[in-house]
C-alpha positions in Angstrom: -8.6 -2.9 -13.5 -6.4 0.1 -14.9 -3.1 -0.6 -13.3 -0.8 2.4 -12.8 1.7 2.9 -14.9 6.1 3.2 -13.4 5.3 7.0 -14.2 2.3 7.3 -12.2 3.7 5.7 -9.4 6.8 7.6 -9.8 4.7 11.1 -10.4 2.8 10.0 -6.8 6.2 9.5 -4.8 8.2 12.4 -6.3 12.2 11.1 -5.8 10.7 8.9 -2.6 11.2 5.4 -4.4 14.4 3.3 -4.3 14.8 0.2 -6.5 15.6 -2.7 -5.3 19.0 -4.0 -6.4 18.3 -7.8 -8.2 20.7 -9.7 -5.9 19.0 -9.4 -2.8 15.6 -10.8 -3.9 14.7 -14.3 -3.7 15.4 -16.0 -7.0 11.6 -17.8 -6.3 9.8 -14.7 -6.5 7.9 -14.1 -9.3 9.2 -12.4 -12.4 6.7 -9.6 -12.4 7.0 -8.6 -8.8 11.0 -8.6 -9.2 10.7 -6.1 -12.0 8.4 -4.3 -10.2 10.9 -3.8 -7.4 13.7 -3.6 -9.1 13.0 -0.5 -11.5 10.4 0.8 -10.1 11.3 0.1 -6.1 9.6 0.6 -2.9 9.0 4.3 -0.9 11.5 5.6 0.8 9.0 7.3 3.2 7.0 6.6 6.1 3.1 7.0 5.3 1.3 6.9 8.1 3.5 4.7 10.4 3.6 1.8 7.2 7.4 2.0 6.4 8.6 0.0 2.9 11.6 -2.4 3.4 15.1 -1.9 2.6 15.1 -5.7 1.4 12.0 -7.4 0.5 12.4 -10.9 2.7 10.8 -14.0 1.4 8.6 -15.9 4.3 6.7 -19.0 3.0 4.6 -18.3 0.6 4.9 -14.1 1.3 7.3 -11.8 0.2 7.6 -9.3 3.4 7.5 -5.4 1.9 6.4 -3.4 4.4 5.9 -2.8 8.3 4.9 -1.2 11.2 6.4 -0.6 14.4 4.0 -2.5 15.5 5.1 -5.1 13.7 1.8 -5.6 11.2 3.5 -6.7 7.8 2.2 -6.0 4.0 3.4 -9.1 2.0 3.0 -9.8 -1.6 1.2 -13.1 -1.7 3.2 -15.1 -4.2 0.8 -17.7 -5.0 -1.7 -15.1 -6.1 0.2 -11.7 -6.2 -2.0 -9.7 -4.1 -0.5 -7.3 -1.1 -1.8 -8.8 2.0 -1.6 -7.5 5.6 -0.2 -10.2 8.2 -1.5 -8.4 11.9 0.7 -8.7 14.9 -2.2 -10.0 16.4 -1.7 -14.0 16.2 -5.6 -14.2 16.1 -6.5 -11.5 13.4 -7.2 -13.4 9.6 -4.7 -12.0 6.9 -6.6 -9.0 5.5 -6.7 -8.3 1.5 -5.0 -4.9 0.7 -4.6 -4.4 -3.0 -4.5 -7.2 -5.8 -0.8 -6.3 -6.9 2.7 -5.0 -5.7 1.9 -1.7 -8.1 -1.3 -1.1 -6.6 0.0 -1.0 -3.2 2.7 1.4 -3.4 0.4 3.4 -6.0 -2.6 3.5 -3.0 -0.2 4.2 -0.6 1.0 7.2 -2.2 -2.4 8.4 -2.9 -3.2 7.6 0.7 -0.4 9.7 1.9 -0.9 12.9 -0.8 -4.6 12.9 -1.3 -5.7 12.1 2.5 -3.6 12.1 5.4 -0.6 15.2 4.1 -3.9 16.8 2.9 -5.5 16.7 6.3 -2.8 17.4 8.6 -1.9 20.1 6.8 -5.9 21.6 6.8 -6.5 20.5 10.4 -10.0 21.6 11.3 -13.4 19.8 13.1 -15.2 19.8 10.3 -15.8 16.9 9.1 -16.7 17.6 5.5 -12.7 17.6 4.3 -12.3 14.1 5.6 -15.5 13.0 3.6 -14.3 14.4 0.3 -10.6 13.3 0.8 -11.5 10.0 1.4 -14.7 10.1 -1.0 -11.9 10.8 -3.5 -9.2 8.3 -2.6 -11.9 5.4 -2.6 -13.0 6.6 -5.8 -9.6 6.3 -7.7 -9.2 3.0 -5.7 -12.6 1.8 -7.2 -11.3 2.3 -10.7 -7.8 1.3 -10.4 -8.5 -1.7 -8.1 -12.0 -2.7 -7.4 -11.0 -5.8 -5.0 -9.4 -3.4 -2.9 -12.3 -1.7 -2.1 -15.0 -4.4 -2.4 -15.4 -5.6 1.4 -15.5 -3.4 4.3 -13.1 -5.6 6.1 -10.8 -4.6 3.9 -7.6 -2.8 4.7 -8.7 0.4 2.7 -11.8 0.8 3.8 -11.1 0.0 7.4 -8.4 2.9 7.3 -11.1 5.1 5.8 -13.1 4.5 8.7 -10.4 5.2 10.7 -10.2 8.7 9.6 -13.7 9.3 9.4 -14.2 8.9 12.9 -11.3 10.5 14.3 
């Protein structure tokens, strides 16, 4: 697994990220993730409806880092370190999303410049721009983080489905 580098991320989000400052996270939360959020940081911007928090909140085992108004939450597994997505649906099983904190917000910013800005700003009924957008998102996601891609079930996957069938 090739894990992006601060600079990638940073490249991918332009001035969108904001560091986390080191007071307001959880003294038990791992020593990579904490870096991680507090010089490199979460997005500032919306993609897609998933919006980053302001102040990563520590729930159990989970590290809350994102949300929806629906109120589906990403969390950082702290056992393991992998993003998870917890559904608002009481029923749904937690869904894998990516196997770190840096290849979240690095597929997210993909997601957001490679597929869905690409998209809605080339709106047409042809299908074929979808295909290759998302060909290409799942292949970078293949190399960078194989897990995330490995099971239909999972989160990326199941939003590339999404847009494929629009």
């Amino acid at each position: 697994m090739a894990a992006p580098t601060a600079v990638e991320i940073r490249q991918i989000w332009g001035g969108e990220l904001r560091p986390i400052p080191p007071e307001v996270i959880d003294s038990r939360v791992p020593v990579a993730v904490r870096e991680f959020l507090t010089t490199v940081g979460l997005p500032t911007k919306k993609a897609q409806g998933i919006r980053c928090t302001d102040v990563p909140v520590r729930a159990g085992d989970y590290l809350v880092v994102a949300d929806t108004r629906d109120k589906d939450l990403w969390v950082v597994d702290l056992t393991g370190g992998q993003v998870d997505l917890i559904s608002h649906f009481a029923d749904e099983p937690v869904r894998f999303v990516n196997s770190s904190l840096p290849l979240f917000v690095f597929s997210l910013g993909t997601w957001l410049r490679d597929v869905w800005e690409f998209l809605t700003a080339n709106p047409t009924e042809d299908p074929e721009p979808r295909i290759e957008a998302t060909d290409r998102f799942l292949a970078v996601l293949a190399e960078r983080d194989p897990a995330a891609v490995a099971e239909e079930h999972h989160f990326w996957p199941d939003m590339v489905n999404g847009i494929l069938w629009e």
